[in-house]
N, C-alpha and C positions, 0 to 999 in steps of 0.2 A: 571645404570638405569637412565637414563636422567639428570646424574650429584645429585643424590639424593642420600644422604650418605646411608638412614633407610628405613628399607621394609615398617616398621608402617607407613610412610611418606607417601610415595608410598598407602599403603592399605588405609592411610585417603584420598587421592584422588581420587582412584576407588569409595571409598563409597561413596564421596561429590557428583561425577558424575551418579553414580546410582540413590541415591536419589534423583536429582533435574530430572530425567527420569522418575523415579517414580513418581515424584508429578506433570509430564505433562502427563502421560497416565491418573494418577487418574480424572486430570481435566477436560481432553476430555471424559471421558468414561463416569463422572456425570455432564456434562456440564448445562445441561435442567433438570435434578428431579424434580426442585421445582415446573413446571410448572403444574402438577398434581393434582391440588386443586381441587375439587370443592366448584358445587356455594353457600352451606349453608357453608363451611368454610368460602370464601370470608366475607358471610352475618354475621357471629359471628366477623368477625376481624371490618369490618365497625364499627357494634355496639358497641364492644369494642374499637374501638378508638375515635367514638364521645361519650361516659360516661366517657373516659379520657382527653379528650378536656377539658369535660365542667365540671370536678371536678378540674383541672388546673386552670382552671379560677376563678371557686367559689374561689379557697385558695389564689390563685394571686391578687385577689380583682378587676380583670380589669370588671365585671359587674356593679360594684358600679361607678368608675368611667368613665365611656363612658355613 
């Protein structure tokens, strides 16, 4: 069998090669999901990333000095 002494040999290569088939069908199938937001999700992620801005700041100190 292609100079391969162990079947186990052998069956961890089938399976190396499946799985790396399976994790390019998985990829193509879910490629786009995430693109499915809508626009009040958007609007909570903005909000929530400018009151995490600007509580980064407060604690960083860069208000006091600029």
């Amino acid at each position: 069998m292609l100079g391969l002494a162990d079947v186990y040999v052998v069956l961890s290569y089938y399976i190396l090669v499946l799985s790396a088939l399976g994790c390019v069908i998985y990829g193509t199938v879910f490629w786009n999901r995430g693109r499915d937001i809508s626009e009040t999700e958007i609007l909570k992620e903005k909000s929530w990333m400018k009151e995490k801005l600007a509580l980064d700041r407060e604690v960083s100190g860069e208000e006091n000095e600029g």
